[in-house]
Structures are given as structure tokens and as C-alpha cells.
N, C-alpha and C positions, 0 to 999 in steps of 0.2 A: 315300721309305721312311725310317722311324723309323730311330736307328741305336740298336742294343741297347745298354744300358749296365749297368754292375756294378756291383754294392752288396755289398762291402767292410765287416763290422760287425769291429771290435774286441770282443773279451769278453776280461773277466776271469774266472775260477773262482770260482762261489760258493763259497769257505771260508770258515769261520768265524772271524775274527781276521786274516784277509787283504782281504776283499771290502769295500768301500764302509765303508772305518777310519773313516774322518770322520761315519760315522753311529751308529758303538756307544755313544756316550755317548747316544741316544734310545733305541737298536734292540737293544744287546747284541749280541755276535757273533753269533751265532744268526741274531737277526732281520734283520742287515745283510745277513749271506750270505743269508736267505730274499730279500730284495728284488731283490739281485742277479739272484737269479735269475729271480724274475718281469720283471726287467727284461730280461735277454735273450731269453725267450719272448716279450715283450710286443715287442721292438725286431726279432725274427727273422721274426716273422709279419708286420709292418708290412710289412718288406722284402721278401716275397714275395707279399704282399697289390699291392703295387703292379705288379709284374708290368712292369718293365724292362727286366729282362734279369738274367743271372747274380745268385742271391748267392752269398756266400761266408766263412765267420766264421772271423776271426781269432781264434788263441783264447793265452792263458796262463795258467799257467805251466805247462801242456801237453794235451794233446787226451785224457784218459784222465780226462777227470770227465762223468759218466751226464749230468748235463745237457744238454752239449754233444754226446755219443752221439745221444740221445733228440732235439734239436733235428734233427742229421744225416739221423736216421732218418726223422722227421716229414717234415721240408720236403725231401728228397732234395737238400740240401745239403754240399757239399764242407767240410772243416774241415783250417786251416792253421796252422802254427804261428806265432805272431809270434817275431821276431828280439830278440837283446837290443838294449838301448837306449831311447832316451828318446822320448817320445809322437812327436816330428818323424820320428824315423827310420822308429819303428812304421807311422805313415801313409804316407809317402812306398811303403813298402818295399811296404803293401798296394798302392798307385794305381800302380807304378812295375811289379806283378806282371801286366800285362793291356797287351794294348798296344791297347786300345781305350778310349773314355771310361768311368769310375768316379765314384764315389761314393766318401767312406771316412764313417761314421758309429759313432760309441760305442753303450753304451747306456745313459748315464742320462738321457734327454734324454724322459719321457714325451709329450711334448707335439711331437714331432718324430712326423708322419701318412703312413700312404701317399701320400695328394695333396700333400705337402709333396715327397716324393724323385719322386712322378711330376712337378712341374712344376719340380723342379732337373733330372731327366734329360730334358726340354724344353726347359731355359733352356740345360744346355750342345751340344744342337744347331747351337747360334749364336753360341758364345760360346765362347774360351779354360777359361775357370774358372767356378763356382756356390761364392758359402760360404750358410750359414746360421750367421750371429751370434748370438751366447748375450747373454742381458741382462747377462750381468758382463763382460764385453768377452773372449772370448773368441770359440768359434765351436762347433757342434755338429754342423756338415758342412762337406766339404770334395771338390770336383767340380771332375776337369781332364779334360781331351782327353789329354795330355800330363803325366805328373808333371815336374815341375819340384825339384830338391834346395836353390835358395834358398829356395823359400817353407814352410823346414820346417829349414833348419839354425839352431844361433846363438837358438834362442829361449826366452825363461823362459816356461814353458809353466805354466796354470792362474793366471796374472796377468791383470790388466786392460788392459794394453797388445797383449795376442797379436793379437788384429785386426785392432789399426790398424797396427801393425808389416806386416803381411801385405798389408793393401792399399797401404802403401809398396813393399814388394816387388811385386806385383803392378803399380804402376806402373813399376816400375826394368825388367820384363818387358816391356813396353808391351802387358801381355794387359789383353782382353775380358771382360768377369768381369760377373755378375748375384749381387745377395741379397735375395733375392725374400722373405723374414718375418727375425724376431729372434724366437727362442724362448727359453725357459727350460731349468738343468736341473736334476739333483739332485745337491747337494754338500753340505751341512749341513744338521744337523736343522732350523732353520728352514724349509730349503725343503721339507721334506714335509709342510708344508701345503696346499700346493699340487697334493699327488696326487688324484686323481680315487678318492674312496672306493668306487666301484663298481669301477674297474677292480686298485686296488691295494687291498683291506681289508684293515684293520688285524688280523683274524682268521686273514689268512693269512701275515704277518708275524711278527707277535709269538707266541711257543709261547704253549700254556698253561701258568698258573703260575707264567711269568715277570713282572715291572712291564712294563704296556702304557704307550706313550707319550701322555705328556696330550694335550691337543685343542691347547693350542700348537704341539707337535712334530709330529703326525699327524693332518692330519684325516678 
């Protein structure tokens, strides 16, 4: 028998001037916090779409934004607060919450599928740990049996070494570890090129009225 597993999203609050900073020079506050939030509808439904076991969204800088209600309400999902601290602890502290195998995934990672977390929560069946690597050397999942506190202290987080740092740790562990794709995610306006204009339209981003982002920035 399958052994159920947890899926763990981190969210941040779509505010405006808070949410996805790195994208108001395309999007405007406005349109960054609009994305965010398609972003976590888009990442909450994947995650229940797949149908592995619990989710559960972590959320900040507190549980009292209608988004996060409205997700709760829809998927009859739990919402937790995250701790202060820096991205390592954040995860740890979700995967370290369950004492069964998890999941911990963000959400800007559009390209990250339900069949992507259904065959990490198959690979960690057999296995210590699951990452999914990000094309800039980081990672956009993160799957253990077991949290572990080295593979998440001591690290500069959102660099291009976070990975490979990690499967050095993961060997100093002598764990079993699978990464089954490398995906993309969104962090600069370059990369929302790369969104899927069906599923993210730029009509639902950008207000009316406001400067829409050229065909560079958005496609």
C-alpha cells in the first residue's frame, strides 16, 4: 500500500509592494500581487489535483488575507502560519511538521504538475529524499521521509550553488535521494516569458489602464 504523503505549499500574501518585488519593474505592484496570486491558486489546485495525501499551505505574513481563506475554503485545506526566518528554516519547519513523508513546494514554479509531485511522492517510497532542481541551480521541491536540519542550515538561499551544496549534504547523510526533472521558475521579468498565456493572461494581471508589459516581459 501507497504510503500517503504531504504537500507542504509555502505562500506569500499577495500585497501589493510586498509580493513577487522582483517583478514590479514589468508588472507594478498591482500586477505582481495579481500574479502571486494566480500563482497560488494555480500551485494549490495542482496540489490537490494530485491526490497524495494531505495538503497544507503555509502562509505569510499571516493567515487573514481572503486569498488564502478562499483557497481553505475551496480545497478544505488547513492554513498554517510560517515561522520567522529564512527560506531553510521556513521549509524544514513545514517537512519537520508531519512525521510522515512530505513534500515542501513554493509557488512560483508554474511548470511544476501534478504528475510531477505524483511521481516525487513515488520516488520517495524508496528513497531517503526527492528535490526538483530549478534551471538556475537552485531547487523548486524538496521530499524527505525524515526532515533533516543540515540540508537547510548555513545556506545563501536563491544563489546558484543551493543544489549542489545540498547534494553534498545529502551525501555527508549517506541518504537515497531521486530528481526525477529540472524545472523552471519565476523570478525576473525575463522569465515571464515563459508563462503559458492561456493559463496566466496578461488581462488578468495587468489592471486596466495601467502600462501592460511588452511581448519581452509577458508573453
Amino acid at each position: 500500500m501507497t504510503e500517503p504523503v504531504t504537500v507542504m505549499i509555502l505562500a506569500r500574501a499577495p500585497i501589493p509592494g510586498r509580493a513577487k518585488t522582483r517583478l514590479i519593474p514589468a508588472l507594478g505592484p498591482d500586477g505582481a500581487a495579481r500574479l502571486q496570486e494566480l500563482f497560488i491558486r494555480n500551485t494549490v489546485e495542482k496540489a490537490v489535483m494530485a491526490d497524495i495525501g494531505p495538503v497544507v499551505l503555509w502562509v505569510t505574513p499571516d493567515s487573514g488575507h481572503p486569498v488564502f481563506a478562499a483557497c481553505s475554503a475551496r480545497w478544505n485545506i488547513p492554513l498554517l502560519l510560517q515561522p520567522e526566518g529564512d527560506l531553510g528554516l521556513r521549509m524544514f519547519s513545514a517537512l519537520a511538521s508531519t512525521p510522515g513523508p512530505a513534500l515542501v513546494i513554493g509557488t512560483d514554479c508554474p511548470a511544476l504538475m501534478a504528475t510531477h509531485l505524483q511521481k516525487c511522492a513515488d520516488d520517495l517510497q524508496r528513497n531517503d529524499a526527492v528535490f526538483i532542481p530549478a534551471e538556475d541551480g537552485g531547487y523548486v521541491l524538496a521530499g524527505m521521509r525524515n526532515a533533516h536540519h543540515l540540508l537547510f542550515e548555513d545556506i545563501a538561499w536563491s544563489t546558484p550553488s543551493v543544489m549542489a551544496i545540498t547534494r553534498q549534504r545529502l551525501e555527508a547523510l549517506d541518504w537515497q535521494w531521486e530528481e526525477p526533472a529540472i524545472l523552471w521558475d519565476i523570478d525576473t521579468p525575463h522569465d515571464l516569458t515563459r508563462l503559458s498565456p492561456t493559463d496566466f493572461p496578461a488581462s488578468r494581471i495587468v489592471a486596466p489602464g495601467t502600462r501592460s508589459p511588452s511581448k519581452s516581459e509577458l508573453s
